[in-house]
Structure formats: structure tokens, C-alpha cells
Kinemage of the C-alpha trace (Angstrom):
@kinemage 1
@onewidth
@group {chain A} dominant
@subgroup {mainchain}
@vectorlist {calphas} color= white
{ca unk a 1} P 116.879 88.709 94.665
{ca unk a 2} L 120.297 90.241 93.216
{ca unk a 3} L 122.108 87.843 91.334
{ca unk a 4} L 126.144 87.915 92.589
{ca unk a 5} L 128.487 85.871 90.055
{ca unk a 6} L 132.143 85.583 89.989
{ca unk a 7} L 133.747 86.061 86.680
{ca unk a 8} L 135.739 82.826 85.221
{ca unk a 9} L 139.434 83.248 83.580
{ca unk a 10} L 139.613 82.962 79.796
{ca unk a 11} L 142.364 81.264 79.827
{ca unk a 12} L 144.267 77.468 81.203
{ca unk a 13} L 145.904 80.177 84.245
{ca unk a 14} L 143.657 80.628 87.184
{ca unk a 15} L 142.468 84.127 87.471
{ca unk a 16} L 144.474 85.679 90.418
{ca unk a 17} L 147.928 84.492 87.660
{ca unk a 18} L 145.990 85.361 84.669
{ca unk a 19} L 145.042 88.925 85.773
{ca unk a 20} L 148.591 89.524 87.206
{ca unk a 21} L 150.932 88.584 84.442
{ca unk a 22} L 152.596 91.524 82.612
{ca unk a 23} L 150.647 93.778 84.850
{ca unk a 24} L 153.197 96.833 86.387
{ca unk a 25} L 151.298 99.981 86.925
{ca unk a 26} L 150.234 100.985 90.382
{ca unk a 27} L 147.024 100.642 89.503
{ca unk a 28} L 147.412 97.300 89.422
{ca unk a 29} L 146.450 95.945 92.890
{ca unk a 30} L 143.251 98.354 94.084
{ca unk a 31} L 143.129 98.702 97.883
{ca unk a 32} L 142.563 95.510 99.580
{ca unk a 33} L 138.355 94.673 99.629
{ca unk a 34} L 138.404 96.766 96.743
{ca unk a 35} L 137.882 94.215 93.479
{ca unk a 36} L 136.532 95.271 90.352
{ca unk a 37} L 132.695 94.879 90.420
{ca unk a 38} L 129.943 96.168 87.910
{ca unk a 39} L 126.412 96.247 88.850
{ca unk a 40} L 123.503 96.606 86.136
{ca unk a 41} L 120.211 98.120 86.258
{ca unk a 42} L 117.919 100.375 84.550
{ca unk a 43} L 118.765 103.916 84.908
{ca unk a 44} L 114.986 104.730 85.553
{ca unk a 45} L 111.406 103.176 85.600
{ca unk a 46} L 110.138 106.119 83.601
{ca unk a 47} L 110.254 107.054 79.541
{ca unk a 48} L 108.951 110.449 80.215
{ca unk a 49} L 108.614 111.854 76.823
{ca unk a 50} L 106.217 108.888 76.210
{ca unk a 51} L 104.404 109.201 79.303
{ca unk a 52} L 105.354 105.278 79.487
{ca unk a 53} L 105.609 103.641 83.093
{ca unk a 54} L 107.494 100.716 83.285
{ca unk a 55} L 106.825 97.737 85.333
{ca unk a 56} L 109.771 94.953 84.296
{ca unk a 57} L 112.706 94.646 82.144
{ca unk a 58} L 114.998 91.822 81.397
{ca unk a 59} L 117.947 92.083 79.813
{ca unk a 60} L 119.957 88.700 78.186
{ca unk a 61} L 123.567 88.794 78.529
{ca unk a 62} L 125.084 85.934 76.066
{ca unk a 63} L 128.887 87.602 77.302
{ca unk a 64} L 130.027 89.908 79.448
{ca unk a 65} L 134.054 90.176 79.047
{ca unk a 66} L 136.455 92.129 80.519
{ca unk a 67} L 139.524 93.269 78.994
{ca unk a 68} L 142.946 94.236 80.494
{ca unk a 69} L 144.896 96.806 78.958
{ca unk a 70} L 147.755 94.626 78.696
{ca unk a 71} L 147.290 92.537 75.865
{ca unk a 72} L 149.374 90.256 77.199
{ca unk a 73} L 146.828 89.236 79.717
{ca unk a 74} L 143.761 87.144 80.066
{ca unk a 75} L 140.372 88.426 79.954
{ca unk a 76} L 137.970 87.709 82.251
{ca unk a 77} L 134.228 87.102 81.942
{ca unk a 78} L 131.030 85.320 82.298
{ca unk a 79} L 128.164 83.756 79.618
{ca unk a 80} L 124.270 83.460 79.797
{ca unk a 81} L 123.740 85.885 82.539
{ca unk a 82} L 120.279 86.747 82.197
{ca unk a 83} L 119.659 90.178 83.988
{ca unk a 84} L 116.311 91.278 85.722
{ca unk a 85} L 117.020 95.237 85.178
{ca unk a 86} L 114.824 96.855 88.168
{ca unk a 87} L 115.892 94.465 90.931
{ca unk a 88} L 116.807 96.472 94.127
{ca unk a 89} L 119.579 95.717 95.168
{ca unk a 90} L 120.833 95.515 91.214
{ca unk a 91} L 122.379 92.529 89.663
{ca unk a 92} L 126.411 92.503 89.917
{ca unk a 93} L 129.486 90.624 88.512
{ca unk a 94} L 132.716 90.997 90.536
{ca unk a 95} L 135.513 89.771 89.293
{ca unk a 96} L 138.053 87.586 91.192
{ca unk a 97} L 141.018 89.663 90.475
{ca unk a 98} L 143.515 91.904 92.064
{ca unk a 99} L 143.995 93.477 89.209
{ca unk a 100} L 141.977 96.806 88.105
{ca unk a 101} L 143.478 97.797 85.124
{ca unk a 102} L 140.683 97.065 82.486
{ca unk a 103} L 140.427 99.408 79.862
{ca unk a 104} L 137.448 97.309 77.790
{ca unk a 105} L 134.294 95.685 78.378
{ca unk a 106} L 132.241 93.856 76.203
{ca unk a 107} L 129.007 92.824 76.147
{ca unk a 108} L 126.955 90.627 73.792
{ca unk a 109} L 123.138 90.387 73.931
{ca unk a 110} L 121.642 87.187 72.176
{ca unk a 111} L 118.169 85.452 72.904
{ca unk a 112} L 118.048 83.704 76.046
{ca unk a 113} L 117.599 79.892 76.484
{ca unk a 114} L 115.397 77.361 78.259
{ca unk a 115} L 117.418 77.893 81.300
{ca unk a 116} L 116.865 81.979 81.508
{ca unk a 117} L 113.146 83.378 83.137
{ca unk a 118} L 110.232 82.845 81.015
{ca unk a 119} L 109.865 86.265 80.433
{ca unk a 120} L 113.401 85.706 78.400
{ca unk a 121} L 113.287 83.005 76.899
{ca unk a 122} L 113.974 83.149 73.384
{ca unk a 123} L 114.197 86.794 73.653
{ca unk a 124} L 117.438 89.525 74.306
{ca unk a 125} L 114.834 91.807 76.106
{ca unk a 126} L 111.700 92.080 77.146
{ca unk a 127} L 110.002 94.997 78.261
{ca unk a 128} L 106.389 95.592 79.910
{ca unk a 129} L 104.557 98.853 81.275
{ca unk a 130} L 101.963 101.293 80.508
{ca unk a 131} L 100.991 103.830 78.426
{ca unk a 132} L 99.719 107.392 80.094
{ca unk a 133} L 96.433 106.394 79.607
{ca unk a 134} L 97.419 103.239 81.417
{ca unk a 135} L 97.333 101.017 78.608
{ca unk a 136} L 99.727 98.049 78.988
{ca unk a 137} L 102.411 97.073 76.507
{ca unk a 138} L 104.691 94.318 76.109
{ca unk a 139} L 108.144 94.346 74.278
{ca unk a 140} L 109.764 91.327 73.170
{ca unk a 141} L 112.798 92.027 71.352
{ca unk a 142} L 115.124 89.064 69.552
{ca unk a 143} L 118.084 91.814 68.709
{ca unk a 144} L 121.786 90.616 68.707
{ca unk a 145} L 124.524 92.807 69.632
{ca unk a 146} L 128.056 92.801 70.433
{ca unk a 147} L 128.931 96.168 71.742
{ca unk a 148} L 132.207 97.314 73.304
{ca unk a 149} L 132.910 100.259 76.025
{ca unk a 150} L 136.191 101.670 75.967
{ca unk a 151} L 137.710 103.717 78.625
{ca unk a 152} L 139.186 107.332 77.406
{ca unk a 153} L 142.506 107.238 75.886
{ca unk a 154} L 143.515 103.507 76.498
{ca unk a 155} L 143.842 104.496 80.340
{ca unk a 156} L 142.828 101.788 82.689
{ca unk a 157} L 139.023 102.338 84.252
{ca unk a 158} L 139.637 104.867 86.611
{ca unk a 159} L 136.586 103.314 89.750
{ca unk a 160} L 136.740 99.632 90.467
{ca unk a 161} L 132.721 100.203 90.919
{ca unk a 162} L 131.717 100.362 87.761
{ca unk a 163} L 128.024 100.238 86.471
{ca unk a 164} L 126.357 99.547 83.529
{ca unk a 165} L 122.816 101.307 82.846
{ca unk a 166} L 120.403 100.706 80.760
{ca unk a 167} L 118.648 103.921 79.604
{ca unk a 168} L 115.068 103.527 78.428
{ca unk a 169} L 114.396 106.890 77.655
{ca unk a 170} L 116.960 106.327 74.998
{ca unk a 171} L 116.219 103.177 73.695
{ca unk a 172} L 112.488 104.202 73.724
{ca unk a 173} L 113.336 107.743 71.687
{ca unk a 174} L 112.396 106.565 68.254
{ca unk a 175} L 110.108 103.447 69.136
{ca unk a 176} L 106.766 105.281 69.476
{ca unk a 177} L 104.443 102.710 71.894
{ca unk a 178} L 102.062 106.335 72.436
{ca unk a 179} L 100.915 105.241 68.378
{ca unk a 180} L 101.182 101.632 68.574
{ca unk a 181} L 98.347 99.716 67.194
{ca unk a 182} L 96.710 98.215 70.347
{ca unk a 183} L 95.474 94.269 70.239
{ca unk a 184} L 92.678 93.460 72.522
{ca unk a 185} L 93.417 96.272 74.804
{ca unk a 186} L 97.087 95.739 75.002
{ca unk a 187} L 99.962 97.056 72.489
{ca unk a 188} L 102.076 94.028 71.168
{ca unk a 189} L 105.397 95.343 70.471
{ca unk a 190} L 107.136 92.212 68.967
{ca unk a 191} L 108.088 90.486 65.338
{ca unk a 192} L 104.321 90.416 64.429
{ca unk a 193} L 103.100 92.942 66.036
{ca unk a 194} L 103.817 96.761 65.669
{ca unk a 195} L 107.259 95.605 64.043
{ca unk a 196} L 108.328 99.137 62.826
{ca unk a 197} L 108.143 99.963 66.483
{ca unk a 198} L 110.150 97.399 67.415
{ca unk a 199} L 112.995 98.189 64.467
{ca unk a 200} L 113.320 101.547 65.762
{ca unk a 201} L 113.896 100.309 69.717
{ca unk a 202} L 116.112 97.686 68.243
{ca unk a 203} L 117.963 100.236 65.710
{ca unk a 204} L 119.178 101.967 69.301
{ca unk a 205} L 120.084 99.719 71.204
{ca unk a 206} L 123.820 100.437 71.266
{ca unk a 207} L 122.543 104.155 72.376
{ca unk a 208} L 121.113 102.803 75.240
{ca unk a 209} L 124.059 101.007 77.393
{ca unk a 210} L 126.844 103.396 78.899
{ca unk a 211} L 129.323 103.131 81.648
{ca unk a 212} L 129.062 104.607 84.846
{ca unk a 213} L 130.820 104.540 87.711
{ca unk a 214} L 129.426 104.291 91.099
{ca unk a 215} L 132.296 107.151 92.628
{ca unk a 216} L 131.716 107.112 96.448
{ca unk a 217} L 130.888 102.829 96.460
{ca unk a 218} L 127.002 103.550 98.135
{ca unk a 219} L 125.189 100.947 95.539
{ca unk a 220} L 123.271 103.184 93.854
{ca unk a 221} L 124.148 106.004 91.256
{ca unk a 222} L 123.514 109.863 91.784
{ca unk a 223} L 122.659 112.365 89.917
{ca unk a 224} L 126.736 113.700 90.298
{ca unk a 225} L 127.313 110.481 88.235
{ca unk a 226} L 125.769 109.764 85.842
{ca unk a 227} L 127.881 111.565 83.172
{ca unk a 228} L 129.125 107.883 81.478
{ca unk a 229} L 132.988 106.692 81.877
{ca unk a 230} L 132.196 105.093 78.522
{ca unk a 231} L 129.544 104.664 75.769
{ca unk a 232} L 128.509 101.298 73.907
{ca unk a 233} L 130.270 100.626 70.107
{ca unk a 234} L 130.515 98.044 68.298
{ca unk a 235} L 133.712 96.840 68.295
């Protein structure tokens, strides 16, 4: 089931005053039915190099903020979002704004809490699949992060359909599951088991989030798109 939140003013205005104030530009108001939305998903089901086939991942969002250019303006954003990352349709956030011109967003992950999916709880991600031999694994990753994607040159996000992917290939490059001691015919990839793995998945994770945006508004990214509007930093 997709999960469809609207994102809650920072701030004592209400967000249709919040978003507008000190706000000029013609990018301001985006065509009507057009309000800023991000969707988030994985960007594939695959970690090729590996040979690794993935069957879930979960993704715990503590924050996700957005920031308007104008400083003078609220942000707007939502808390304990936990995120199922191959969902179809994928999980989105629209905002209830007129206005478009965000030039930040930022995004914390933190361990999830009673109220997130088992498979979160307690954990920032959680990962399972097999290896080529069809071996199954299971990640369970506690790593914080506050990362922040910028647009180019302070310039307001240029789509109002924005997306943010989660590329496993990527955070996968250094963790090597292939090698992974296996425990009773499954590899443990946690705190106590195969933890050098899990360092090195954890020691990318701000390689693995970019910005995309979702051009011609059809739900899905293609491959014209995905060259990212923005990569993660911490701020």
C-alpha cells in the first residue's frame, strides 16, 4: 500500500501563509494541481556486481524537511515516516503548498520506534535478499544520518516531482555479503554479526541517496532521468 502524507508547517503560520511570505519569483505558484511532491523508492531490486537479489528494504525517516530558498520562510516537513522502499506504487510526501521554490531538503535517518514495522523497529534500515547462490541475508543497520540535498547554485528545484532513490548498488559497493560469514545457512549482516560488513554499508550511506526528478510526472523514473538534481551531504 503507498503511504501518502501531507507535510506539516514548521512554524505558528499555517502552511499555505508560511510557504507564501517573502516569496516573489514566478516560480512561486507552480501550475494549479501541480504541488511539490517527492516519492521514494529503491532505484533497483538488483546489486549486480554482487550477484545479490533483493527481496525488501525499509528505510526509517526520523525527518524529512523542506527548505525554501527564502530564508525568510518556513520550512516544511514531516517526522517518523518509516518507508517500505520497493512498494509499487512508491511511498510519497506532498506538500500542502503553493509554493515550489525549495532549494534544500533534508533528511535524517535514526532507528525506528515501536510504532514503525517490525522489520524497523529499532533499526534505520533493514535489508533482506539473496546471494547468487541463493543464499539469504539479512541487514539490520542502526546508522544515524542527517544528510542535506542542495539544488545547483541556490536556484529553486527546477520539477515539482521530485524523487528520492535509494541506490543499493552503491550502498552495497564496499559491504561485501558474496564473503560474509554465513550462520546456519543464512548471512547475518548486523552489530554482531559480520560487523565489518556492516561498517562499510553504513560508511556509504550518504553515497547512496540522490535527487531525481520525475520530468514528464508518469510515477516512475526512466532511464532519461536518472542523472540526480542533487546528491546527499551532510549539512
Amino acid at each position: 500500500m503507498t503511504s501518502a502524507l501531507r507535510l506539516l508547517a514548521r512554524a505558528v503560520l499555517v502552511p499555505w501563509l508560511a510557504a507564501s511570505s517573502g516569496c516573489s519569483s514566478d516560480l512561486d505558484i507552480p501550475p494549479e494541481g501541480e504541488l511539490p511532491e517527492i516519492s521514494i523508492s529503491a532505484l533497483s531490486t538488483e546489486v549486480s556486481a554482487q550477484g545479490l537479489a533483493l527481496a525488501s528494504g525499509w528505510l526509517a525517516l526520523a525527518e524529512l524537511t523542506y527548505v525554501p530558498c527564502d530564508p525568510g520562510s518556513a520550512t516544511l516537513g514531516t517526522t517518523d515516516f518509516p518507508v517500505n522502499l520497493f512498494v509499487e506504487p512508491p511511498s510519497s510526501l506532498l506538500l500542502d503548498s503553493t509554493v515550489s521554490d525549495y532549494c534544500r531538503i533534508l533528511v535524517k535517518l535514526a532507528p525506528g520506534t515501536e510504532s514503525y514495522p517490525e522489520a524497523l523497529e529499532g533499526l534505520s534500515v533493514h535489508v533482506t535478499g539473496t546471494l547468487e547462490d541463493d543464499t539469504p541475508f539479512e541487514l539490520s543497520s542502526t546508522v544515524p544520518a542527517t544528510l542535506e540535498l542542495a539544488s545547483a547554485g541556490g536556484k529553486p528545484f527546477a520539477a515539482t516531482k521530485l524523487w528520492l532513490g535509494i541506490d543499493f548498488e552503491t550502498w552495497f559497493a564496499d559491504a561485501d555479503v558474496t564473503n560474509a560469514e554465513v550462520s546456519d545457512d543464512v548471512v547475518l549482516i548486523d552489530a554482531e554479526h559480520n560487523a565489518d560488513v556492516l561498517a562499510e554499508f553504513d560508511a556509504a550511506t550518504s553515497l547512496a541517496l540522490s535527487l531525481y526528478a520525475d520530468a514528464n510526472d508518469d510515477g516512475k523514473l526512466t532511464a532519461d532521468e536518472l542523472e540526480p538534481v542533487a546528491r546527499a551531504t551532510a549539512p
